[in-house]
C-alpha positions in Angstrom: -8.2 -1.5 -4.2 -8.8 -3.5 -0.9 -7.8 -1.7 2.3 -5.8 -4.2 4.5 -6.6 -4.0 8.4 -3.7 -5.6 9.5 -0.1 -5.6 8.2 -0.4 -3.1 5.7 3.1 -3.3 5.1 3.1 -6.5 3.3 4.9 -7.6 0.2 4.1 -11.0 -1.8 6.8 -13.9 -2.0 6.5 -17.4 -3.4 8.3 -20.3 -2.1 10.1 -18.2 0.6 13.8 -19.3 2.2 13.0 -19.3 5.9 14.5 -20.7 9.5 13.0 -24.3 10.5 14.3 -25.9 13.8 15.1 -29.4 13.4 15.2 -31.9 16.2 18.2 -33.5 16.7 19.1 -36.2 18.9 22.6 -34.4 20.2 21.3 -30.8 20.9 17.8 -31.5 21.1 17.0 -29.3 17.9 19.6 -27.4 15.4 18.2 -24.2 13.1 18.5 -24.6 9.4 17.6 -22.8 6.3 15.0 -24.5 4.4 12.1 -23.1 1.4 8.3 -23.4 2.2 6.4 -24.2 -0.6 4.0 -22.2 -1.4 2.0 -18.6 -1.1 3.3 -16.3 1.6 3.8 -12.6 1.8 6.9 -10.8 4.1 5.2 -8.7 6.7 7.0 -5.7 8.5 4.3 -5.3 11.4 3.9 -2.4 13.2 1.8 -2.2 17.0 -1.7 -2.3 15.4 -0.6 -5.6 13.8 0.8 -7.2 17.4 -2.1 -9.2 18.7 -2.9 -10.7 15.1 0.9 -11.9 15.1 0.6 -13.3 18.4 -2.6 -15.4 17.4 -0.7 -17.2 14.3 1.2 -20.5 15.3 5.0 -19.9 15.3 6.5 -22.2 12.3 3.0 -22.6 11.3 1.5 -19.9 10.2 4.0 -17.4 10.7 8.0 -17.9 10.0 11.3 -15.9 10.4 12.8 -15.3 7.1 16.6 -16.4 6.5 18.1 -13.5 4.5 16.0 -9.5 5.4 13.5 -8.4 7.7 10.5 -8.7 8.7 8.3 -11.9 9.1 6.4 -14.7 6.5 2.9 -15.4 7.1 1.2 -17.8 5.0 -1.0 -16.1 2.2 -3.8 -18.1 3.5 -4.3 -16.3 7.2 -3.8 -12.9 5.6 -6.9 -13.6 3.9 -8.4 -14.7 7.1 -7.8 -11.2 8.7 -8.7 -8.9 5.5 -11.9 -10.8 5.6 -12.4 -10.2 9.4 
């Protein structure tokens, strides 16, 4: 088995429900729960993993979830860094 380098707490989820900001016209945005199609996992990062999280475009590459902890990164930049 692989050894990750970065977020080795990670966890697999498909189509994940996550927090998307909307623009709106009255507010200038509003937050809403909406699913992302596709391959992601649910990181829990710990300080090794804080650059690498701070690289990622926020609601990108990276999303808060809308129900638990933690955050979703696309499936595709995980491979990125476990590559690296």
């Amino acid at each position: 088995m692989k050894k990750h380098k970065y977020f080795k707490i990670r966890s697999r989820e498909d189509d994940p429900q996550v927090i998307d900001r909307k623009e709106n016209h009255y507010t200038i945005y509003t937050f809403e729960t909406v699913y992302k199609t596709g391959k992601f996992y649910r990181v829990h990062p710990t300080i090794d993993d804080h650059e690498a999280l701070l690289m990622m475009k926020h609601r990108c590459d990276k999303f808060a979830p809308a129900v638990g902890n933690g955050v979703i990164v696309r499936a595709e930049i995980l491979k990125q860094l476990d590559a690296e």
